[in-house]
C-alpha positions in Angstrom: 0.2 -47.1 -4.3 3.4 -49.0 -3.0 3.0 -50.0 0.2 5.6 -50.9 2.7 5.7 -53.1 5.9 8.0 -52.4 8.8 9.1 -55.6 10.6 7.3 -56.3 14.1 11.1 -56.0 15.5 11.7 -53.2 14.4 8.3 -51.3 15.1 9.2 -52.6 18.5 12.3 -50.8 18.7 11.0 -48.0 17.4 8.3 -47.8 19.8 10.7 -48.3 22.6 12.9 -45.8 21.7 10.2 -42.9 21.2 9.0 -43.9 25.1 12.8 -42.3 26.5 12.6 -38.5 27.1 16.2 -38.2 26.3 15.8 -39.8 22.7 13.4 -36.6 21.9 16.0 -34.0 22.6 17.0 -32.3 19.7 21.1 -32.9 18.2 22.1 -29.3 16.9 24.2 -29.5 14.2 24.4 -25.9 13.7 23.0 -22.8 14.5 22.0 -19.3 13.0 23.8 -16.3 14.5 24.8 -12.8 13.9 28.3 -14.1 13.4 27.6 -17.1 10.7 24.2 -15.3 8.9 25.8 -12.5 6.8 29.5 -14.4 5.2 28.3 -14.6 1.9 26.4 -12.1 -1.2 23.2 -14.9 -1.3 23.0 -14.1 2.4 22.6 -10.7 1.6 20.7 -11.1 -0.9 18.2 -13.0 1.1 18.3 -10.4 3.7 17.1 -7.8 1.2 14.6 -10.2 -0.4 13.1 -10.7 3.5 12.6 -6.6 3.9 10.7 -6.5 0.1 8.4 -9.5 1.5 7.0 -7.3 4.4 5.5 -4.8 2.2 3.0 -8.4 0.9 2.7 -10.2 4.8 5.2 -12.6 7.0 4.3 -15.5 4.6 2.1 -17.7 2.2 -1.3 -17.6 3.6 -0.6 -14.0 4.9 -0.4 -12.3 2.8 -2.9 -9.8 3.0 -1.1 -7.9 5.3 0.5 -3.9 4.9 0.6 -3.0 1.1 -1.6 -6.2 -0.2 -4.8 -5.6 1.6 -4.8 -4.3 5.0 -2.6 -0.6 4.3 -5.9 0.3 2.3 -8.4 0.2 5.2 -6.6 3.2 6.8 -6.1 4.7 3.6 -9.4 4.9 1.8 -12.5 3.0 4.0 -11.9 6.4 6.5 -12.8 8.6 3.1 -15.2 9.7 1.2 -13.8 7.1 -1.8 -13.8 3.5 0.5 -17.0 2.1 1.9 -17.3 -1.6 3.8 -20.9 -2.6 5.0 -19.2 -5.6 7.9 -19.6 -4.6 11.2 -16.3 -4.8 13.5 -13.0 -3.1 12.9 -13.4 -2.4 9.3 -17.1 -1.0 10.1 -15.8 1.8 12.3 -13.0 2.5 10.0 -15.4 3.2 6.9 -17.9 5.3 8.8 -14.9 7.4 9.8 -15.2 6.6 13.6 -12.5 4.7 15.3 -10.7 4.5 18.5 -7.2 2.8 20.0 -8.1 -0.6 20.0 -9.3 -0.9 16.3 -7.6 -4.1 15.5 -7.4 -3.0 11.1 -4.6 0.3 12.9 -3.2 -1.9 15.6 -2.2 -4.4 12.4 -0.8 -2.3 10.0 1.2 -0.3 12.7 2.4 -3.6 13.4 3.7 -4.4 10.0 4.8 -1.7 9.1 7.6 -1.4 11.9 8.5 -5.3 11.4 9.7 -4.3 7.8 11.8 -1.5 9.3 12.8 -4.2 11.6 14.0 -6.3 9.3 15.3 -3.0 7.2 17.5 -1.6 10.1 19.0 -5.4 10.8 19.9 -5.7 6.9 21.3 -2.5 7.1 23.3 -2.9 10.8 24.8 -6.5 9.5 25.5 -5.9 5.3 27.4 -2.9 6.4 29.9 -4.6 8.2 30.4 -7.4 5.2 33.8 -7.7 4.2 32.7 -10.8 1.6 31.6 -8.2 -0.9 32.4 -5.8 -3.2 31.5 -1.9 -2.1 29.1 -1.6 -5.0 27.5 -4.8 -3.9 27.0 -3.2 -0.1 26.2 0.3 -1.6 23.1 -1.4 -3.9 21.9 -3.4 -1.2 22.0 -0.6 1.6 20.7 1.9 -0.9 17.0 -0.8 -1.3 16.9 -1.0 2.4 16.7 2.8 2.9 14.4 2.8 -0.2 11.6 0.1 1.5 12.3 1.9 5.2 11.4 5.3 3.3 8.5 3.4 2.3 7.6 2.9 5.8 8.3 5.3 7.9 6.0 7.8 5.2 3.6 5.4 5.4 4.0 5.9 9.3 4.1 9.7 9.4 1.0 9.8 7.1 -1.3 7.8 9.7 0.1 8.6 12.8 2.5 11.4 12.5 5.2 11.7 15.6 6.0 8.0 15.4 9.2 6.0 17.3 12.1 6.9 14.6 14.2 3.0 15.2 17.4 2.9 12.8 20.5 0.4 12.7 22.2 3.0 15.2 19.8 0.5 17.8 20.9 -2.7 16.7 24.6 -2.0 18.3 23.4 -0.7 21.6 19.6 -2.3 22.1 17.5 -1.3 25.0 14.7 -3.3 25.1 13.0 -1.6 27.9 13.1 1.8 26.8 10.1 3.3 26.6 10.9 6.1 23.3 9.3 8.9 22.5 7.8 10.0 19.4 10.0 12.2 16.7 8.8 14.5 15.5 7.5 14.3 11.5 10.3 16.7 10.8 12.6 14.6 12.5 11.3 11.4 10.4 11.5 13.6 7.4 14.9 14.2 7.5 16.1 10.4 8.2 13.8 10.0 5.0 15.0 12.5 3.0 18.8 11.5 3.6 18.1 8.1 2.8 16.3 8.4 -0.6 19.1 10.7 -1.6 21.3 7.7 -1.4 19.0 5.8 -2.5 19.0 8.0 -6.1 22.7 7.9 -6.2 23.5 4.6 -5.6 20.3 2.6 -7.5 20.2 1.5 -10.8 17.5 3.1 -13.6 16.4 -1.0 -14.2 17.9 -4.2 -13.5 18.5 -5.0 -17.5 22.1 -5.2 -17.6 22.8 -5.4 -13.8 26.2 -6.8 -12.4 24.8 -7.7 -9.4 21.3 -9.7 -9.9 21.2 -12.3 -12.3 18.0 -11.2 -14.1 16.0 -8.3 -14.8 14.2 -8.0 -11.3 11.2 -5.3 -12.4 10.1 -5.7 -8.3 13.4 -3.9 -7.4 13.5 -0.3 -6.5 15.3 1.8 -8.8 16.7 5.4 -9.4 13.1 7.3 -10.7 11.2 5.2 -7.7 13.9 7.0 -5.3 12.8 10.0 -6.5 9.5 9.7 -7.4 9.2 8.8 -3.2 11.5 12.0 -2.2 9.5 14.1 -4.6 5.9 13.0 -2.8 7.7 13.8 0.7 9.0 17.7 -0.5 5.1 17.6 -1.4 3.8 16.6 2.0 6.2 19.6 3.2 4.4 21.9 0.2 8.1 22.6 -1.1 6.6 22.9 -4.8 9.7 23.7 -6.4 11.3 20.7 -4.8 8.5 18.1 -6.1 8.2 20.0 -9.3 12.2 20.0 -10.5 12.4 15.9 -8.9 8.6 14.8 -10.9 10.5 15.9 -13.7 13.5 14.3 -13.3 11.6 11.1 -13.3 9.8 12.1 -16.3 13.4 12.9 -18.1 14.3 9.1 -17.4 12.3 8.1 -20.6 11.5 5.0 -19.2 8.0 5.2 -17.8 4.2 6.5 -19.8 1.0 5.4 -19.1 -0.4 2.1 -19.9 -2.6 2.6 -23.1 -5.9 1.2 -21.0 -6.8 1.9 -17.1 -9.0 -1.3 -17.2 -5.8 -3.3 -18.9 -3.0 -1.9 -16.3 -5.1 -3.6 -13.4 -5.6 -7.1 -15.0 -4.4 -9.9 -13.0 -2.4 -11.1 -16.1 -0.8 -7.3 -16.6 2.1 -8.0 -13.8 4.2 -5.6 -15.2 4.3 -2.2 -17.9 5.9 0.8 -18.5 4.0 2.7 -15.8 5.3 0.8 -13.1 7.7 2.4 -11.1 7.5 0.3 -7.7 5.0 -2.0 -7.0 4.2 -5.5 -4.7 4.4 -8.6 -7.3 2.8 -11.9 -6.7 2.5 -14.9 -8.3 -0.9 -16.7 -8.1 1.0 -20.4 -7.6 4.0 -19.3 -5.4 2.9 -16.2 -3.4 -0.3 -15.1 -4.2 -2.1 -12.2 -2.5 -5.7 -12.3 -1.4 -7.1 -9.1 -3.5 -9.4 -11.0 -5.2 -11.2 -12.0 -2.6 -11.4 -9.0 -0.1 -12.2 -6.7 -3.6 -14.6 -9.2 -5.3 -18.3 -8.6 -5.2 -20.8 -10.3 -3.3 -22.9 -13.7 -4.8 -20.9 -13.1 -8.1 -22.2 -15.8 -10.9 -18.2 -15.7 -12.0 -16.3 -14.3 -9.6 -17.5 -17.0 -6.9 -16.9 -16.8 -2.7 -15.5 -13.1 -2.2 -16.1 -10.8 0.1 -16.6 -7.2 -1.2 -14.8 -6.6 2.1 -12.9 -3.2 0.3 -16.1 -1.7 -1.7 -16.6 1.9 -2.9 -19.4 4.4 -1.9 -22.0 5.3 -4.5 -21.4 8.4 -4.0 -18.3 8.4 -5.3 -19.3 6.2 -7.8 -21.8 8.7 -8.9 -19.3 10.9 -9.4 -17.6 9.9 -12.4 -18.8 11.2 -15.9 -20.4 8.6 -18.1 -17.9 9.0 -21.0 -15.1 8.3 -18.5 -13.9 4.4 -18.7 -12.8 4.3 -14.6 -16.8 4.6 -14.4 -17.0 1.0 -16.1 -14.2 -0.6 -13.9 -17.5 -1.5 -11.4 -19.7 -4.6 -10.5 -23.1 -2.2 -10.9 -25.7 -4.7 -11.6 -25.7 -8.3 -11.9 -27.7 -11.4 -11.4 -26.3 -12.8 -8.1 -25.8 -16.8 -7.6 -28.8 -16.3 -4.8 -31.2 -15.2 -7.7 -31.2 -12.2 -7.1 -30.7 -8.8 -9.2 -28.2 -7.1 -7.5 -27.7 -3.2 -8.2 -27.8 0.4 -6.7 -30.7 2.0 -4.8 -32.4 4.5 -7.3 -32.8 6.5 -3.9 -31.3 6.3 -0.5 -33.2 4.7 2.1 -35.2 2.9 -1.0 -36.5 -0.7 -0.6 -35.5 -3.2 -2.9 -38.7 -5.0 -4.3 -39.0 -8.5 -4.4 -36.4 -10.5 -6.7 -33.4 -7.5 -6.4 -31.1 -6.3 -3.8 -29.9 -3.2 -2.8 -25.9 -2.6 -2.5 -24.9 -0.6 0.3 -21.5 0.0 -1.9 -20.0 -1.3 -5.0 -17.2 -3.8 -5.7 -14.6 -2.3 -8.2 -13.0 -4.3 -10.6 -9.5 -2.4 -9.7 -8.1 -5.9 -8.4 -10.7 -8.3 -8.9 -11.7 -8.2 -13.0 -14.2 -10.6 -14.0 -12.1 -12.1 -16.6 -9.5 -13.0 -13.7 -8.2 -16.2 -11.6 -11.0 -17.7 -9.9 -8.9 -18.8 -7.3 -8.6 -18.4 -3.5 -4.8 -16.4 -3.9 -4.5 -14.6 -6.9 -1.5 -12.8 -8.7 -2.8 -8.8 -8.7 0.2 -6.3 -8.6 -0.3 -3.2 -6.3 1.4 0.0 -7.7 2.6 2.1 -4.8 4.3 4.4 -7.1 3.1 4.8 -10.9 3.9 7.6 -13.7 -0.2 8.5 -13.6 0.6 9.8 -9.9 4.2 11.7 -11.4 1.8 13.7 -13.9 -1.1 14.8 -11.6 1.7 15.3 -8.7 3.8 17.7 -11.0 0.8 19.0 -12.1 -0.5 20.0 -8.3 3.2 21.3 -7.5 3.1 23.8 -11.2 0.0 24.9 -9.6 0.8 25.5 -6.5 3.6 27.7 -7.6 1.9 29.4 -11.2 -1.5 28.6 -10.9 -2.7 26.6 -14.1 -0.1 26.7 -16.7 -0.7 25.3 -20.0 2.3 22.2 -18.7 0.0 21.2 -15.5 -3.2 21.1 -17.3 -1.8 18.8 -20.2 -0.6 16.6 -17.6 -4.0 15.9 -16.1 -5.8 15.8 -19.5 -3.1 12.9 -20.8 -4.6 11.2 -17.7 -8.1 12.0 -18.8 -7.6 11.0 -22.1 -6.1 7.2 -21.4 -10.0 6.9 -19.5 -11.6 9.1 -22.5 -12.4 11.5 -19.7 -13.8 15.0 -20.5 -10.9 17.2 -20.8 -10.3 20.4 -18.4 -10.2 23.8 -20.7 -7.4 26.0 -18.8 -9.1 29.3 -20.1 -11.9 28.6 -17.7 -9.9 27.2 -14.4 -8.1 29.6 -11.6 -5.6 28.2 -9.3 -7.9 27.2 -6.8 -10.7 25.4 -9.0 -7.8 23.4 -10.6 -6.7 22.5 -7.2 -10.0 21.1 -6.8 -10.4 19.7 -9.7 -6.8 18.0 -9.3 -7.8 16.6 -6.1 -11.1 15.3 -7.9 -8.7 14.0 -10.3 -6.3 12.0 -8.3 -9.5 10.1 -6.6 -10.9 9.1 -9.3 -7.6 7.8 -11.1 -6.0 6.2 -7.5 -8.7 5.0 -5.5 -7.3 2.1 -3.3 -3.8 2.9 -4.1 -2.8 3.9 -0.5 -3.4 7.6 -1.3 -6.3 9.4 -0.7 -6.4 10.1 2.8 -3.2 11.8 2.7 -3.9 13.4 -0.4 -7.4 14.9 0.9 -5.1 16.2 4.3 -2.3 17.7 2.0 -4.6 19.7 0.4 -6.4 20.6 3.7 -9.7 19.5 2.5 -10.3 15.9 4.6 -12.7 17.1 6.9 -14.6 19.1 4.0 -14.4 16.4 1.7 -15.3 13.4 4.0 -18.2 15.6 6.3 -20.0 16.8 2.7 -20.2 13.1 1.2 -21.4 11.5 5.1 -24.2 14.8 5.1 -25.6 13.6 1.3 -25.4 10.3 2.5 -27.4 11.0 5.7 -24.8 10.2 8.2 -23.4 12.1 11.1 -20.8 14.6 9.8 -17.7 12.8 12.7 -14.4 14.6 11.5 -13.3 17.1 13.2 -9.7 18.8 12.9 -6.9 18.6 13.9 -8.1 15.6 16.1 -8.0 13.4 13.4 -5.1 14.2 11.2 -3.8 11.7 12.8 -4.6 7.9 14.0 -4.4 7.3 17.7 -1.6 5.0 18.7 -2.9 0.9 18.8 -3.9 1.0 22.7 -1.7 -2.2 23.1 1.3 -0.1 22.4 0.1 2.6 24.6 -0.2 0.0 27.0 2.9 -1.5 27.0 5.0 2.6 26.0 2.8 5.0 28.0 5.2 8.1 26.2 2.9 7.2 23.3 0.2 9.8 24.2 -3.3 9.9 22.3 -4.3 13.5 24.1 -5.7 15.5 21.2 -6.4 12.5 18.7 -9.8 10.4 18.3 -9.3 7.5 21.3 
């Protein structure tokens, strides 16, 4: 290595210099203002690029946070579907017992409003650009209202009434208001209008687009404004709505299922055809840390994780034995401490001397054993995907003609990419295939941000959730409507007392 020496003078100098207090006083050359950040189309671009970022975390080494980790501890550990055996926040969470100052809801209602942050400032300052073209603004505006859509379900989903902030606060900021909740209709609305923008203005892909430079798959697009609007109408139970806009998306041509449900998971499987919107990552540039909260405990390959995110046995157990999504599980393996590591043949059981016991099982969903072995790791997370389009239009047909031949194909071309046993439509009535298509949507999209929503739309979380803590000798805690909803983080009850938990689990 080339070394250098610095003459005693000038050391001296140096030294002498760094000892006045007015040397260390910073020379601005410039600063970064409302006025000077949005002149140009990068600077849009960059403002749009910031808002996609907060679905993964704030930066490198984050980014765990919202849609990359952290969204999923609301979303399945407090079902019947996620299980986590560590004590603390996560503990309380997956056995369905929580209160205000569980740090796991405080976070992701945290994160989730700095994206519509960040979303209402794009929006407020690219709409007064006069350095671009309209059809630059529209396509920029039209991804913002996409991502806050994103949000603000996401919002309504945990926590229902939630503080509805748009750009309309930017102009005239009070920063000492204390807001009330809007109502979920309210938040609907703002939704619905913006997603309907959203579909007219966005592109079907970014192949031949004007106004990015390459074919940005990450981007939100025409069927993934849709797809989104269609899963709001079905929140609302407007069938007819979800049904005529699930097709639509299906008419696009664009999107079918990915010919393996081990395959579309893979680390190395960043993008398909069933993608519709989804967080990307890049092992060496912006990696996530999937691997490690997923991975399973004293792995031989998969080395140092944390099976933080597990699943229950019970739903485990649940699967058929012909169906492949029952292989996508660390069952049974020789652990790096010696040990054999597998599932209790009976609850309570003691393990015998050389094995251990899992309280849950690690799924290979974002950790597969043939995957990087590396602290941040590349995993995509689907937040919208054509398997959910079939089994949604499918519950919607339902819901309006009870089991036509159309919604029962749709979940059996599901079945059939996992070899699943197929559903015979002579033997199902409206309500066992509502059951069933419930069943259905757990097994296929465990840890994709939906079941807890999907087990209160079809009024079954408390029946669900109380029947699988009873067989697993637990204390049946759900009780409804108390806990339809999250309580609001006590340190923004604290600091907004309109944000009232009366009624919800505190």
């Amino acid at each position: 290595m080339k070394r250098y020496i610095i003459p005693a003078l000038i050391m001296a100098a140096f030294m002498q210099t760094a000892c006045n207090k007015t040397s260390l006083e910073p020379k601005i050359y410039s600063s970064l203002t409302s006025q000077n950040a949005f002149l140009t189309k990068s600077d849009a671009v960059a403002a749009v690029n910031a808002v996609y970022a907060r679905l993964k975390g704030p930066a490198v080494g984050d980014n765990f946070d919202y849609w990359t980790v952290r969204h999923f501890a609301l979303t399945d550990l407090t079902t019947d579907v996620g299980h986590c055996s560590y004590a603390g926040d996560p503990g309380q969470l997956s056995q369905v017992q929580w209160n205000s100052a569980n740090g796991l809801i405080a976070e992701d209602y945290k994160q989730i409003y700095k994206l519509i942050a960040n979303a209402n400032n794009a929006i407020y300052n690219i709409s007064a650009m006069t350095s671009i073209s309209a059809t630059e603004k529209n396509q920029f505006l039209a991804e913002m209202k996409f991502l806050r859509a994103i949000a603000y379900s996401d919002l309504t989903d945990a926590w229902g009434p939630v503080i509805l902030n748009t750009e309309k606060d930017i102009a005239n900021p009070d920063y000492k208001a204390k807001s009330t909740p809007s109502p979920v209709a309210e938040v609907d609305a703002l939704m619905i209008a913006d997603l309907e923008n959203a579909m007219s203005v966005l592109p079907v892909d970014y192949s031949k687009n004007s106004i990015y430079s390459t074919n940005d798959v990450g981007r939100a697009t025409k069927g993934a404004a849709m797809f989104l609007l269609a899963k709001i109408y079905l929140r609302q139970h407007q069938w007819q709505k979800a049904a005529d806009l699930t097709k639509q998306v299906m008419d696009l041509g664009i999107y079918q299922l990915y010919p393996s449900y081990e395959g579309l998971f893979k680390e190395a499987n960043t993008w398909c055809s069933e993608n519709i919107f989804s967080v990307l990552s890049d092992a060496n540039v912006n990696g996530t840390e999937l691997l490690n909260h997923f991975g399973p405990l004293s792995h031989p390959v998969l080395t140092d994780r944390w099976q933080y995110y597990a699943v229950t046995w019970d739903f485990y157990n649940s699967y058929g034995d012909e169906d492949d999504r029952k292989k996508m599980f660390f069952t049974e393996y020789k652990g790096v401490d010696g040990l054999i590591h597998k599932q209790a043949p009976t609850q309570g059981a003691t393990a015998p001397n050389g094995y251990l016991y899992m309280p849950d099982v690690a799924t290979m969903k974002y950790a597969d054993p043939n995957g990087a072995n590396t602290y941040y790791d590349g995993h995509s997370v689907d937040i919208l995907r054509y398997a959910d389009v079939l089994l949604s239009r499918a519950e919607a047909l339902n819901e309006l003609n009870g089991p036509t031949t159309e919604a029962v194909n749709l979940v059996n071309q599901v079945k059939a990419r996992s070899h699943a046993k197929q559903l015979v439509q002579s033997q199902l009535t409206q309500a066992t295939f509502r059951d069933l298509l419930l069943q259905e949507r757990g097994w296929e999209l465990y840890y994709e941000g939906k079941r807890r929503a999907d087990l209160k739309r079809f009024g079954k979380y408390d029946v669900i959730v109380n029947g699988y803590l009873k067989r697993t000798g637990q204390t049946n805690t759900v009780q409804m409507p108390r806990d339809e909803y999250f309580p609001y983080p006590l340190n923004q009850t604290t600091i907004n007392p309109n944000l009232n938990n009366s009624g919800r689990q505190q």
